[in-house]
C-alpha positions as CSV (number, residue, x, y, z in Angstrom):
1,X,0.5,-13.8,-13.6
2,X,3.8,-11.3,-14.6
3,X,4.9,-14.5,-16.8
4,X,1.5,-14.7,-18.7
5,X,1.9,-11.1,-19.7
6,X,5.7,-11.0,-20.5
7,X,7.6,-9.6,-17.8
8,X,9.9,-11.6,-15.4
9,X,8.6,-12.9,-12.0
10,X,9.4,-11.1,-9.2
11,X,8.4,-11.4,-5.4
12,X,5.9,-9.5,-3.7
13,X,2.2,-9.4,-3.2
14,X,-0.5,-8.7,-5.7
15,X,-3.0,-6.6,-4.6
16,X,-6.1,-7.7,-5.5
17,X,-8.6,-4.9,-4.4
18,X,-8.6,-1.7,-2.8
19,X,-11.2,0.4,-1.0
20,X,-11.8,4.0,-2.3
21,X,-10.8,6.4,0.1
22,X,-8.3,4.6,2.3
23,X,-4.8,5.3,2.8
24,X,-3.4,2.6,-0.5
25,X,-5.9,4.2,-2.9
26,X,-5.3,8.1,-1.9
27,X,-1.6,7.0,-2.4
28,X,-2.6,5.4,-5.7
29,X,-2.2,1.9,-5.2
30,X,-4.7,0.2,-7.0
31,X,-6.0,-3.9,-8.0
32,X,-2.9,-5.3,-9.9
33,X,-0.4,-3.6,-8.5
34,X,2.6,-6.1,-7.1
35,X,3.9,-4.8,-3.6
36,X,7.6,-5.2,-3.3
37,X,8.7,-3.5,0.0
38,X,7.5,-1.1,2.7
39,X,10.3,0.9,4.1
40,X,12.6,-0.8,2.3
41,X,12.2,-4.1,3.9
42,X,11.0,-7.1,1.6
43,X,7.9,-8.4,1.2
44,X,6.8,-11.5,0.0
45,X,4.7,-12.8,2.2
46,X,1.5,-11.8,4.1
47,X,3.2,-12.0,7.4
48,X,6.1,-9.8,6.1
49,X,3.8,-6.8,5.4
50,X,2.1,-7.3,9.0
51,X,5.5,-6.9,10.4
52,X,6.4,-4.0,7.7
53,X,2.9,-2.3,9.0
54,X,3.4,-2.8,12.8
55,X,7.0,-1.4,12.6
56,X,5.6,2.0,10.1
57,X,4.9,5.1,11.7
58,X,2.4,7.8,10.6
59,X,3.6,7.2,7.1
60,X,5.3,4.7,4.7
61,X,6.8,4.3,2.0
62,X,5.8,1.6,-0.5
63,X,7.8,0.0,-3.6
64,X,5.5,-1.4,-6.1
65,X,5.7,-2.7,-9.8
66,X,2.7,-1.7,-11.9
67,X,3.3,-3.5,-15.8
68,X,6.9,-3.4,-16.1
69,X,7.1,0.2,-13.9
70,X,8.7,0.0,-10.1
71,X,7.8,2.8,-8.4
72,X,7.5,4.0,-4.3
73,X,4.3,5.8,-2.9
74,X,4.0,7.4,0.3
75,X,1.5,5.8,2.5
76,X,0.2,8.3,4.9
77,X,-1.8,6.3,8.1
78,X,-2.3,9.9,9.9
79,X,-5.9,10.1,11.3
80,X,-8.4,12.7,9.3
81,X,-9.3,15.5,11.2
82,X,-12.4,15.0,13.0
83,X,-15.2,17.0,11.8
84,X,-17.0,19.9,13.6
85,X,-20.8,19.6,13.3
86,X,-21.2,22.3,15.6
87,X,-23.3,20.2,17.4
88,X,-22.7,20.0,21.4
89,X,-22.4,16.6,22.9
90,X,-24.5,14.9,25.7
C-alpha cells in the first residue's frame, strides 16, 4: 500500500479500523495509520503486538507512520471512573 502512494515500505501493521471512544482513537490513532512499535519493541506481526500489549502497563507508548509522518502517541488503558447514579444497589 506505502509503495502505491510513493513512500518506501516499512514494517508494521496497518490499522484498518478503530472504534470511537477507545483507548487508539482518544490517542488519535486512526484507519491507515501503520503501527511500528509499542514501547519501543518492534512490531510486525499480529503476535508481536499481543506480546507488546500483555507486557504494557496502564499506559503505552505507540510509534506510528501516518503518510510519510512517524510519530509516538500515548496509549492510556487506565479504567474510566465509574459513574455515580446515585442510585443504591440491591
Amino acid at each position: 500500500m506505502r509503495r502505491r502512494v510513493g513512500l518506501p515500505p516499512q514494517a508494521g501493521l496497518l490499522v484498518r479500523g478503530v472504534v470511537e471512544g477507545s483507548p487508539a482513537a482518544e490517542a488519535g490513532i486512526d484507519s491507515g495509520d501503520l503501527i511500528t512499535a509499542l514501547n519501543g519493541q518492534s512490531v510486525a506481526a499480529v503476535d508481536d503486538l499481543w506480546e507488546a500489549l500483555d507486557a504494557a502497563g496502564e499506559q503505552t507508548d505507540v510509534e506510528v507512520v501516518r503518510g510519510a509522518e512517524a510519530r509516538t502517541v500515548r496509549v492510556s488503558f487506565a479504567a474510566p471512573p465509574s459513574e455515580d447514579t446515585g442510585t443504591p444497589s440491591s
